[in-house]
C-alpha positions as CSV (number, residue, x, y, z in Angstrom):
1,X,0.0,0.0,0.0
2,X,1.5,3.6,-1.0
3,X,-0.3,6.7,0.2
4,X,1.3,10.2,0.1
5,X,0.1,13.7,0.8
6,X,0.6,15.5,-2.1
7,X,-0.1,19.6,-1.5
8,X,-2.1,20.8,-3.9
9,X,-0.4,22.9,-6.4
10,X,-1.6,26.7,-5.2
11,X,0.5,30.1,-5.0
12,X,2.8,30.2,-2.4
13,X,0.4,32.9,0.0
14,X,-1.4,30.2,1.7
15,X,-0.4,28.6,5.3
16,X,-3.0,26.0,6.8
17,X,-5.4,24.1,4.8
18,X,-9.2,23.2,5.2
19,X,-10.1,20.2,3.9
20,X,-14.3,19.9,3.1
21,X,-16.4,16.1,2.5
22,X,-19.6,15.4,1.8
23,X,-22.4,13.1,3.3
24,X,-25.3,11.9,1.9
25,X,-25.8,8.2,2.3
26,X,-25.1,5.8,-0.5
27,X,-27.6,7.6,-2.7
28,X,-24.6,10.1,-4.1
29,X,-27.4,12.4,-4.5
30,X,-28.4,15.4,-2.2
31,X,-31.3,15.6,-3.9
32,X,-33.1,12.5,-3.5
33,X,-36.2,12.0,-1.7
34,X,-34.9,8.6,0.3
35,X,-32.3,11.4,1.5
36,X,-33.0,12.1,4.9
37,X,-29.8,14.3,6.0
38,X,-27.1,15.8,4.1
39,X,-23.9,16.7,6.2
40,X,-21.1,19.1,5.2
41,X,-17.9,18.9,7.3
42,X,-14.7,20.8,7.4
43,X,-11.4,20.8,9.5
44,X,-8.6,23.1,9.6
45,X,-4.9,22.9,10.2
46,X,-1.4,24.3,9.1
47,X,0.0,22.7,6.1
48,X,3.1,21.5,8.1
49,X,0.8,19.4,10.6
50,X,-1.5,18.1,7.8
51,X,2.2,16.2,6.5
52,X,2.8,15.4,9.8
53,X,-0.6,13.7,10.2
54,X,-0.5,11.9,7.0
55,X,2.9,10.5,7.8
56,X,1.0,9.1,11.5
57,X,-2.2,7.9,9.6
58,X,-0.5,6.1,6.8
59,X,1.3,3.7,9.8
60,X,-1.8,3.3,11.7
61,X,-3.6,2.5,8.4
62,X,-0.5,-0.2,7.5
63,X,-0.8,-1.6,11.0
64,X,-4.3,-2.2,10.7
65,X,-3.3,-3.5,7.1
66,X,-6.3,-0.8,5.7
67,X,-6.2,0.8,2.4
68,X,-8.0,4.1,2.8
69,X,-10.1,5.2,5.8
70,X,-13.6,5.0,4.7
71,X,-16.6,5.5,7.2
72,X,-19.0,3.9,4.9
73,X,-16.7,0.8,4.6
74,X,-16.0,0.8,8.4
75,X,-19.7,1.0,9.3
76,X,-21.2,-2.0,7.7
77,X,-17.6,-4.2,8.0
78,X,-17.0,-4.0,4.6
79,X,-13.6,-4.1,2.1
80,X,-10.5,-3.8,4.7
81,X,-13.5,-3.9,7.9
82,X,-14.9,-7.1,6.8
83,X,-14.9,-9.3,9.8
84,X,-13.7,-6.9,12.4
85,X,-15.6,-7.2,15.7
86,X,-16.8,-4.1,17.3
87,X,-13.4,-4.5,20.2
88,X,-11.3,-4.1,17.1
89,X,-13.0,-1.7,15.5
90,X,-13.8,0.5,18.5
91,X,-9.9,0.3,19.1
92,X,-9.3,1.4,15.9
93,X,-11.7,4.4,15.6
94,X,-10.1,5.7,19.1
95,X,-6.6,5.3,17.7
96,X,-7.8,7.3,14.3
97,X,-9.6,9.7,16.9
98,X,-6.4,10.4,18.8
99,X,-4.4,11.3,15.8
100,X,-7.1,13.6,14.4
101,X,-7.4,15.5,17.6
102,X,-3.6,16.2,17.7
103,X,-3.8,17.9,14.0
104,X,-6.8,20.2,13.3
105,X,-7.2,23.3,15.0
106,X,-11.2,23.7,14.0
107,X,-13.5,21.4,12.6
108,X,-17.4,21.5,12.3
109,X,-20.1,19.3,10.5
110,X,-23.1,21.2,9.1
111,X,-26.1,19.2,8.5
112,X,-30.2,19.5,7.5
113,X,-32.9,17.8,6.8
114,X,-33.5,17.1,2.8
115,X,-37.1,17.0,3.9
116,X,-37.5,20.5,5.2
117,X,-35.1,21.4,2.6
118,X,-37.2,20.4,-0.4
119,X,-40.7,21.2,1.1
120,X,-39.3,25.0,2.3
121,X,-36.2,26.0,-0.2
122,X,-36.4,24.1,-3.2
123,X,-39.3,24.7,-4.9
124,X,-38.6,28.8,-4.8
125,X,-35.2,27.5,-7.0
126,X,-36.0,28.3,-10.5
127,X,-33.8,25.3,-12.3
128,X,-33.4,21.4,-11.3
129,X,-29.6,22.5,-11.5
130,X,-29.4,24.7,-8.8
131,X,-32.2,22.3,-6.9
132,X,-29.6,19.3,-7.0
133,X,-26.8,21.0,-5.9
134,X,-29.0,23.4,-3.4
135,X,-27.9,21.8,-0.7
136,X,-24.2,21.7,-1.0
137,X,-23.6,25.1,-2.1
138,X,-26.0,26.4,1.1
139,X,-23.9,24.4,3.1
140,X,-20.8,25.1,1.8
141,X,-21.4,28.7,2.7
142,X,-22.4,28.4,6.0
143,X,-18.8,26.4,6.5
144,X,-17.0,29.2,4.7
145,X,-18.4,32.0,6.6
146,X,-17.3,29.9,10.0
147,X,-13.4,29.1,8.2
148,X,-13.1,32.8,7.3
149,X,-14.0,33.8,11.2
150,X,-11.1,31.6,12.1
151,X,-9.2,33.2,9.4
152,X,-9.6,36.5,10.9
153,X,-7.5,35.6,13.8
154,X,-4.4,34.6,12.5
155,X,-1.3,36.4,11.4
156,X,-1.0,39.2,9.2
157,X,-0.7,37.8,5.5
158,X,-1.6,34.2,6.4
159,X,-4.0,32.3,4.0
160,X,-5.9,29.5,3.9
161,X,-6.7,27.0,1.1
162,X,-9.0,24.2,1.0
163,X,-9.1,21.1,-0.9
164,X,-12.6,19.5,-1.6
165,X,-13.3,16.3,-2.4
166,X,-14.1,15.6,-5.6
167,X,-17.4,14.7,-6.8
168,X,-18.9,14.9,-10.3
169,X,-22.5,16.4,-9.2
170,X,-21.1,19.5,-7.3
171,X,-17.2,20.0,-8.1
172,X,-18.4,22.6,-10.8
173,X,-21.3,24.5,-9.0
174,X,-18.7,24.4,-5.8
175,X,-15.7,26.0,-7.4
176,X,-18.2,28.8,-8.9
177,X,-19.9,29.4,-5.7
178,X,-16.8,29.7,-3.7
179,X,-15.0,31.8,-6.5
180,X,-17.7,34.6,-6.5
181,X,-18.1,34.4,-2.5
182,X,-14.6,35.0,-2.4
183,X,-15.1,38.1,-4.5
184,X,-18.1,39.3,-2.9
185,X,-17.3,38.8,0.6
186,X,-14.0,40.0,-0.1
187,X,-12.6,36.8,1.5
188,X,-9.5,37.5,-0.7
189,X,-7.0,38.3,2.1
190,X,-8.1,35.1,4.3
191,X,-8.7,32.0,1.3
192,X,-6.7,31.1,-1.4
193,X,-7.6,28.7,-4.2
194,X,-10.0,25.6,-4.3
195,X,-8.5,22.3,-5.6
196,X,-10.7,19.2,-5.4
197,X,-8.8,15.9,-4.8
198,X,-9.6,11.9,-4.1
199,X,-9.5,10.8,-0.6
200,X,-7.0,8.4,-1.6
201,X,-4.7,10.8,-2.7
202,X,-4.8,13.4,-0.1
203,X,-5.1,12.3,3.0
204,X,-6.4,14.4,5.0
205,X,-10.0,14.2,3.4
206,X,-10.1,10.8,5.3
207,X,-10.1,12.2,8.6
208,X,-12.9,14.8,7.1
209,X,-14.9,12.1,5.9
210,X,-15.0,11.1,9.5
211,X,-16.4,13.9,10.8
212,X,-19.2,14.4,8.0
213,X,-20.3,10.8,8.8
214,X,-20.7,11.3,12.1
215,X,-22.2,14.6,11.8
216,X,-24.6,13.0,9.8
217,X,-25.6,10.4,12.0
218,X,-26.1,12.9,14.7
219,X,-29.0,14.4,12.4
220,X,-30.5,11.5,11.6
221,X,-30.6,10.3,15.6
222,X,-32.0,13.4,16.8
223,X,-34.7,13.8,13.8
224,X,-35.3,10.0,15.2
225,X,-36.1,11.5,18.4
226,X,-32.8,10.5,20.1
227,X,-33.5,6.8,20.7
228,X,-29.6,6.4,20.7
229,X,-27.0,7.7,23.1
230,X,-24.6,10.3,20.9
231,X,-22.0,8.1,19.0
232,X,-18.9,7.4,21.0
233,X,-16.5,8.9,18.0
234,X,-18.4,12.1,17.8
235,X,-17.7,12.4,21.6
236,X,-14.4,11.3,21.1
237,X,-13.4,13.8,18.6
């Protein structure tokens, strides 16, 4: 197995990194109706510990003899997971926990309901386009606005990139969005480019795929009426 953290290729302005993932069940679409949450989920960190954390995550990955952190995959003991019993994998999810809390400086999940979202938003949106993709690009702003408040406080001249990851249905309305909010806002002097990238190749989006599942989980257990105690790696983290 051979994982690196390759930097995305961006000017030479920016300093820490936020890396953004996605969660909408196994649907791959925001939009549909069996949807019941959609999850958005960011972390931040200098670009120096993100290396640092990929180095420490590609041994605990090896000693586990996993490929690629994938929550799906881990939740229903699937691919690497298949036949792990829930000692093992509890062990394991602290172990990833641990390493994640050592690295990012600011993370957040932002979730909604699909339900309210299409019964209260969507039919004001005037193409099935925009409807599709409503709920990532509302999302995604309500992260950026939180990542440019952290911003705010660091150095003079410090920037901050982030790296989505990539996926077909949004990559294009996403780079828009956040290219004109950057403009409006005049988010300028805080972010720097967008890249989108695999979670396989850059690492990091592994550990932000974590929090967007559990964020999303979260949602789903509290629109359930909480019949389940909070999820002992959302705590964790």
């Amino acid at each position: 197995m051979t994982s690196h953290c390759v930097i995305p290729k961006l000017s030479t302005q920016y300093n820490h990194l936020a890396v953004f993932e996605a969660y909408f069940d196994e649907s791959g679409d925001p939009a549909d109706p069996k949807v019941e949450v959609f999850t958005l989920a960011w972390l931040v960190a200098p670009a120096e510990d993100w290396k640092k954390f990929t180095e420490t995550w590609n041994r605990l990955l090896r000693r586990h003899k996993v490929s690629m952190m994938h929550m799906t995959d881990f939740e229903h003991s699937i691919g690497d997971f298949k036949g792990w019993d829930k000692t093992k994998k509890d062990s394991f999810a602290a172990q990833l926990a641990g390493v994640l809390k050592t690295t990012f400086k600011l993370g957040t999940s932002h979730s909604m309901s699909v339900e309210i979202w299409n019964k209260v938003i969507a039919p004001s949106m005037e193409t099935p386009y925009k409807k599709k993709r409503g709920p990532y690009i509302f999302l995604l702003q309500s992260c950026l606005e939180q990542l440019v408040e952290y911003g705010k406080d660091l150095p003079s001249g410090e920037r901050i990139a982030c790296i989505f990851d990539e996926n077909k249905l949004v990559s294009d309305a996403a780079k828009g969005h956040y290219t004109l909010l950057k403009e409006v806002r005049g988010w300028d002097n805080i972010l720097e480019g967008s890249v989108f990238e695999s979670k396989r190749n850059f690492i990091p989006l592994q550990a932000a795929d974590i929090l967007a599942y559990e964020g999303y989980k979260d949602l789903v257990n509290i629109i359930a009426g909480q019949p389940r105690p909070r999820r002992k790696l959302l705590v964790n983290l």
